[in-house]
Structure formats: C-alpha cells, structure tokens
C-alpha positions in Angstrom: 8.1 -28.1 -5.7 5.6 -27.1 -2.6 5.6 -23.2 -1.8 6.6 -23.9 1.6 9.9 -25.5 0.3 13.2 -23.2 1.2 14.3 -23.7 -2.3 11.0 -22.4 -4.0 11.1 -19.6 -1.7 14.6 -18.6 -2.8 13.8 -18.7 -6.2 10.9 -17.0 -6.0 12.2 -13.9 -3.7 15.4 -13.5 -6.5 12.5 -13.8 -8.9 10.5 -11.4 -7.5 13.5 -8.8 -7.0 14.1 -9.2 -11.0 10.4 -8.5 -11.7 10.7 -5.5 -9.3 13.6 -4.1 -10.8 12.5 -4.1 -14.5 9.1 -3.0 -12.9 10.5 -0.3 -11.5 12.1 0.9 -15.1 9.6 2.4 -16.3 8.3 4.5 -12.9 12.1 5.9 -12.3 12.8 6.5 -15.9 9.0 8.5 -16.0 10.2 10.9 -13.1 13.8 11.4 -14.9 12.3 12.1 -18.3 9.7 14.4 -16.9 11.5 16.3 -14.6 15.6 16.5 -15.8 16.6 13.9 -18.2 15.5 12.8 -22.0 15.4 9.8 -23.8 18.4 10.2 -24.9 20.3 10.6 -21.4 18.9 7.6 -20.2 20.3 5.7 -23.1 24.0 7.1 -22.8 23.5 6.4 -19.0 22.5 2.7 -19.4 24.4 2.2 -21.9 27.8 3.9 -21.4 28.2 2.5 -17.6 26.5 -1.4 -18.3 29.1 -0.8 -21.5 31.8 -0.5 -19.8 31.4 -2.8 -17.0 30.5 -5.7 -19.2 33.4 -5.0 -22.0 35.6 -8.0 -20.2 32.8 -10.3 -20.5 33.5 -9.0 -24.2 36.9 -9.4 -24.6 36.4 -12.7 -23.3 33.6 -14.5 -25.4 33.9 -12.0 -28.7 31.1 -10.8 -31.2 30.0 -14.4 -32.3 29.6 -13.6 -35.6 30.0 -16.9 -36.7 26.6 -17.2 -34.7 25.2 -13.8 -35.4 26.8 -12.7 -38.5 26.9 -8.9 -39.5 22.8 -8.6 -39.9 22.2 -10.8 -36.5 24.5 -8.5 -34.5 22.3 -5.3 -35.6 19.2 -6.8 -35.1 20.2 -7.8 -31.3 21.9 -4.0 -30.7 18.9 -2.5 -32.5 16.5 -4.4 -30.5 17.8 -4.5 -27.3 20.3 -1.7 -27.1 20.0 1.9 -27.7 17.0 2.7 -30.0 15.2 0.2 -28.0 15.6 2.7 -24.8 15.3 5.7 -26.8 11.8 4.4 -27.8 10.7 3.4 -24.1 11.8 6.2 -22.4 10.9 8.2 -25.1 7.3 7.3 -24.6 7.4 7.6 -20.8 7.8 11.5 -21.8 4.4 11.4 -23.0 2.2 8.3 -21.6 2.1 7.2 -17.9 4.6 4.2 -16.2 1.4 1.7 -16.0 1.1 1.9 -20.0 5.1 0.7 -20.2 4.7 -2.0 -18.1 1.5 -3.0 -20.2 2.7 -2.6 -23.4 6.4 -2.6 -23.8 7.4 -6.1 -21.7 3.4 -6.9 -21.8 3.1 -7.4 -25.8 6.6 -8.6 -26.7 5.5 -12.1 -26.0 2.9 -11.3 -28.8 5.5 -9.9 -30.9 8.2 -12.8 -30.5 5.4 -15.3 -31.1 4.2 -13.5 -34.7 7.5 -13.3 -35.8 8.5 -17.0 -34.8 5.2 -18.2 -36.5 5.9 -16.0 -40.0 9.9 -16.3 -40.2 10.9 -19.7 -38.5 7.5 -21.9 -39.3 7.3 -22.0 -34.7 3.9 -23.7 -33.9 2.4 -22.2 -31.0 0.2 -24.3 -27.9 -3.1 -24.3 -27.3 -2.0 -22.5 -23.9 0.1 -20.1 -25.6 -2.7 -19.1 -28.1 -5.0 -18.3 -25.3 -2.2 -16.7 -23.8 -1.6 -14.3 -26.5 -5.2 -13.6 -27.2 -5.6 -12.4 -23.8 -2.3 -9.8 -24.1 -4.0 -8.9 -27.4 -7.0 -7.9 -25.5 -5.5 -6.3 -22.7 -3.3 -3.8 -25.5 -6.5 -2.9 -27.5 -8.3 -2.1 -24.3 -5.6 0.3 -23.6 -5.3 2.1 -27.0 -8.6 1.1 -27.7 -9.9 3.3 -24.7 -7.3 6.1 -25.1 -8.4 6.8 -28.5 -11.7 6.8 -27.9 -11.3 9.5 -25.3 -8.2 11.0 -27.8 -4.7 12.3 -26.1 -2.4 12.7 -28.8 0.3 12.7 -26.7 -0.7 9.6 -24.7 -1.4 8.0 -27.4 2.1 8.7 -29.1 3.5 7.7 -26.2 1.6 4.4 -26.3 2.5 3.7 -30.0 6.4 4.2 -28.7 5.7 1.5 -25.9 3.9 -1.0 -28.9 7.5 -0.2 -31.1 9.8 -0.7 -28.4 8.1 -4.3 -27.6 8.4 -5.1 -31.2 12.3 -3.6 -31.0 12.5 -6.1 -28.4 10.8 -9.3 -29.7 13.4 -8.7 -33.1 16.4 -8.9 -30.9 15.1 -11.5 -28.5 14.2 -13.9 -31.5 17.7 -13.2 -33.3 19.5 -13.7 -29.6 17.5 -17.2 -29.4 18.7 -18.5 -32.8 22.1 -17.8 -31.8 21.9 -19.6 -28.5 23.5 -16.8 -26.7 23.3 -16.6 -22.7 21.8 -13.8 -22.0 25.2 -12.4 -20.0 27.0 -12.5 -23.2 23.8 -11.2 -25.3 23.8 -8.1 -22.8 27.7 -7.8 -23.4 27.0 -7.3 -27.2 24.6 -5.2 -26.7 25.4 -2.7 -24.2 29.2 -2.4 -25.6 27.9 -2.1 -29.0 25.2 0.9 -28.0 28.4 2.4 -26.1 30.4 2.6 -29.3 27.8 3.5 -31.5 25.4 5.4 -29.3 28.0 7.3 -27.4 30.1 9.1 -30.0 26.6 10.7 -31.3 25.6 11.6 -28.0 28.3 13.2 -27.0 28.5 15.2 -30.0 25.2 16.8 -29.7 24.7 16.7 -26.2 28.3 17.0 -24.7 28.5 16.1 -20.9 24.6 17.2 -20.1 24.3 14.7 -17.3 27.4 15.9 -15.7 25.5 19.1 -15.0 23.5 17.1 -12.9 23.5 17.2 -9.1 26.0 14.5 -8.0 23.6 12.2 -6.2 21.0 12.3 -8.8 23.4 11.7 -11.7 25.1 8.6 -9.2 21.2 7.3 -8.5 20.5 7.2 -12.6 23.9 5.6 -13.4 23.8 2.8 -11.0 19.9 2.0 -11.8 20.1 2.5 -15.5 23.1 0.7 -16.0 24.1 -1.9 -13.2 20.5 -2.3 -11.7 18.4 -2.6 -14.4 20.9 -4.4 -17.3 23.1 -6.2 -15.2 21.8 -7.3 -11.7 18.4 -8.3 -12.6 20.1 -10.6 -15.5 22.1 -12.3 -12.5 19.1 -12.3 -10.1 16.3 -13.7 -13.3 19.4 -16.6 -13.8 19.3 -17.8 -10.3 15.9 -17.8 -10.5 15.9 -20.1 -13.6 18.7 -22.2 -12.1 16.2 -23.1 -8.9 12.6 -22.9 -10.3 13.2 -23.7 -13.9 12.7 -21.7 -17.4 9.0 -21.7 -17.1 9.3 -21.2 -13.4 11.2 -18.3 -14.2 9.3 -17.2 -17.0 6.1 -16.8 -15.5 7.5 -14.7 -13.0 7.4 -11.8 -16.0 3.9 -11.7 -15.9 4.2 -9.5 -12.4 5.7 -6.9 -14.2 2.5 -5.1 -15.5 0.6 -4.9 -12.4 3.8 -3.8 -10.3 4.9 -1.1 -12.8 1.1 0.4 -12.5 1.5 -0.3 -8.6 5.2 1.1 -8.2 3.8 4.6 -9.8 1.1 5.2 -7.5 3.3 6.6 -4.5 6.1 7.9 -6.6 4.3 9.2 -9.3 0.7 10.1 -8.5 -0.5 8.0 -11.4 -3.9 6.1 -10.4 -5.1 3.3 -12.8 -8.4 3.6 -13.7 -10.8 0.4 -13.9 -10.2 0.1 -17.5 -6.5 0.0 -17.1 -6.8 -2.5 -14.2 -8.5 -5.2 -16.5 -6.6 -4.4 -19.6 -3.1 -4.8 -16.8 -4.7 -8.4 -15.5 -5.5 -9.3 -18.9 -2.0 -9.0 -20.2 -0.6 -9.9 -17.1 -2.9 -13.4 -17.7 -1.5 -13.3 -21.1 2.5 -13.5 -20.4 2.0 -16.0 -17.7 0.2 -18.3 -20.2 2.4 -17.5 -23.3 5.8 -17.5 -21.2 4.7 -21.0 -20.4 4.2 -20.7 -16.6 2.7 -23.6 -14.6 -0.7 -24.3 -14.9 -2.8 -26.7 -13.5 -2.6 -28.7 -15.5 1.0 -29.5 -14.1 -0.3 -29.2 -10.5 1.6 -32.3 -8.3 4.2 -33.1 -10.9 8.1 -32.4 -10.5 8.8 -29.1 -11.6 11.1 -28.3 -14.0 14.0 -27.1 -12.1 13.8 -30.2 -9.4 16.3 -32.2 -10.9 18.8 -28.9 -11.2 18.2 -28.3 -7.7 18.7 -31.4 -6.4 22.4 -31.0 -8.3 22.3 -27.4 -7.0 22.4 -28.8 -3.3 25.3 -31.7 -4.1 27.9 -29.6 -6.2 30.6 -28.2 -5.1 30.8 -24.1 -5.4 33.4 -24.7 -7.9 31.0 -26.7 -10.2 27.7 -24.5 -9.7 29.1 -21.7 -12.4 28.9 -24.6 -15.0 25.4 -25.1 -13.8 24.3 -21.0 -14.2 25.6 -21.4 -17.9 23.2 -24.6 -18.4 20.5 -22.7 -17.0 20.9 -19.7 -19.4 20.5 -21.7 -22.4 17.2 -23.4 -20.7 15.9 -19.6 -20.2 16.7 -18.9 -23.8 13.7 -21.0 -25.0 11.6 -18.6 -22.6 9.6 -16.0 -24.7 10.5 -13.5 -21.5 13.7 -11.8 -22.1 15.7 -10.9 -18.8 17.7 -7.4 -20.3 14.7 -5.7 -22.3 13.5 -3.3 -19.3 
C-alpha cells in the first residue's frame, strides 16, 4: 500500500505508538530501579494490576491445556511472565536503557530462530539468515566492546538483558505452537505470575510500593501493567489487522534505536559511536528476520490489502472476528507484542 494511503498511515501511527511504548520500557523501568523501586516491584506491579484486569479474559477462554499442557503453560509464564521481568529490570539496575532495547527485544529473534531450527526442524530464509547475522553482530559489538573496556556491573547487566531475550524466545516459541492470540497468551501469563509471583512477594516484601508517593506508585501501576502489557497488545493488533503480520513485524525493529533515543533526555544516557552501529545493526537485523518488506516486494499488494479492503466493508459488529484472524497471522511473526 503507498505511504500516502490513510490506511497505511493508520497502521503505521498505532504501530509506531506500540514500538514506543515497549521502547519506552526499558527508560521508565531504568529511573524506577535506580532511584525507588527493584526488580522485584516492577514485577508485582505489572503483573498484579495486568493480572487482575485480564483474569475475565481468563475465565472466559481457560488455561488451554489441552493446547499447552502442564510443561507448555510454564514455559509461556516463565518466559514471558515474572522471571522474565525480574531478569530485565533486574539488568536495567546495572546496564544503561540503550543496552535493553539492544539486547533484550533486539536478540530474541535470534533466540526464537535457534531454538525453532534445533527443536522443531524450522528452516530459516535467505533474508532471515542475513537478518540474524546482522543482530548477532550488533550483540557482540556491544559485549564485545564492554568487555574489552571491563564493567562488571554493565556487563552483568548485559548478560541479564541476553537471558531475558532467551526467557522470551522460550515462551514465544511454546505460545506459537499452541496457536494462542496473543490477548489470551498475555491472560495466562500475567494471571499466572499474579498467583504465583504475588504470594512470594508479598511475603518478603509486604506492601513496599504502597509506601510510595501516590502519584508515583499510580504512574508505575498504570505503565507497568495496562500500558506496557495490555495497550500496546491492542495497539501492535490493529496494526497487524491494517498493514499485515510482516507489516506489523517490522515495525519491532524501531525499538532499539528509540529505547537508546527515549533515554537521552530522561536519563542522561548518550550512545557512544560503537553503540550507534551495534543499535542499527540489530535494528537491520529484526527488520530482516521479523520478515519486514523489502525490496524485493516493492509495488506488490501488501499483505494486509485484502484485510483492509474487508476492514472498510464490515460491519462494526463483524470487525472483532477480523482482530482474532489477525492475531493468529501475527503469531507466525518472530516479534512478540507482550515481551517488553
């Protein structure tokens, strides 16, 4: 579809507010666990408000183990749920916002495409292969550098980011083979962390956050648990539903650059030029493995013209059977919309 088409540009500004959102992860939750919060109050705060809020969707749909089974439903929590966060934020304690956005949502395309390749057989493209080369590149650049100049704790924090993407990659390959939307995959996740998580939480920590001040407690509930896990999912689905998966998709590959850009003003963290080439070589890197448009594509219909051209002719009571559809397209998408 042309870029001057309304429709494109619709898709593209909800695709661009996702990209922002998750970007903007890792600079809030680098103030917060550097100033008044830990790992482990950003978790309880995602978690225990997204849990709650999504527990209908829940009821409603159930644990699919039929889908999942037992082991399926702890790889997804694991992965995408609690020790995921702990992990990421954990490493924002010690390594700067622009490494997160590198290395956490930067390499888990790497990490969902090893793991496809070992355990499920997956062949990979010749345009994903350069793809992953390219974020494979941009992470040893980045620890490469760092441990050439040594900073333990940068570095720490940096193997944290690399063990949160893998986290990720696990429950993002497990959610695929179910063939869960991602609405229902958050569900499962965010309920399960708030049962688990919670109970542990509470019993070490008690009500910690509550000692906050009101409005900075209300700013970190709202963007750690309806911001960050639940809006963006809505706003990366109706991005899918215009553009298409890979249209969506490649939209992920924003997320690098804008986490290192979002940290300049509210964080005082400037890139260096090694940083800025290891950012645009992963950045290269998930556009290419997400399967983003290239030119090779240039002129043809996209992939989400025929869904918009329905889009335009439904009714508003048909168009919810239309999100679903496009959840299960963005399934096969190596990006996953509730990892940031």
């Amino acid at each position: 579809m042309p870029p001057d088409n309304p429709n494109y540009l619709k898709g593209a500004a909800f695709g661009f507010a996702a990209v922002s959102i998750w970007a903007s992860w890792s600079v809030i939750t680098r103030l917060a666990v550097t100033t008044s919060l830990d790992a482990w109050d950003i978790a309880a705060l995602r978690f225990g408000v997204a849990g709650l809020l999504l527990s209908p969707v829940l009821v409603r749909r159930g644990l699919s183990r039929d889908r999942l089974g037992w082991l399926g439903l702890a790889v997804i929590i694991a992965g995408l749920g609690a020790p995921y966060a702990l992990a990421a934020a954990g490493g924002l304690h010690f390594a700067p916002a622009r490494d997160q956005g590198a290395l956490n949502p930067g390499c888990m395309p790497l990490f969902v495409a090893l793991i496809a390749a070992i355990v499920l057989r997956e062949k990979l493209s010749t345009a994903q292969k350069l793809g992953l080369s390219l974020i494979f590149a941009g992470a040893l650049t980045i620890v490469g550098w760092h441990a050439a100049a040594w900073s333990t704790s940068r570095t720490l924090g940096d193997a944290l980011f690399l063990f949160a993407g893998f986290l990720t990659a696990c429950g993002t390959v497990a959610m695929r083979q179910a063939k869960l939307d991602p609405l229902h995959a958050a569900a499962l996740v965010s309920s399960g962390s708030l049962v688990i998580f919670l109970p542990f939480y509470l019993a070490f920590y008690g009500s910690r956050p509550m000692q906050l001040p009101l409005a900075e407690f209300a700013v970190q509930a709202i963007f750690q648990g309806l911001l960050v896990t639940i809006i963006s999912l809505i706003l990366y689905g109706w991005t899918v539903a215009i553009l298409g998966a890979s249209g969506g998709a490649a939209f992920g590959a924003l997320v690098p650059a804008l986490s290192a850009l979002f940290a300049i003003p509210l964080l005082g963290e400037w890139p260096n030029e090694t940083d800025w080439v290891a950012i645009i070589l992963i950045s290269a890197g998930v556009y290419l493995a997400s399967g983003g448009p290239t030119c090779r594509y240039a002129g043809t219909v996209s992939p989400g013209l025929h869904t918009r051209r329905i889009w335009r002719r439904m009714g508003s009571n048909l168009r919810p059977r239309l999100l679903r559809s496009a959840s299960k397209r963005f399934l096969r998408s190596d990006t996953d919309p509730g990892l940031y």
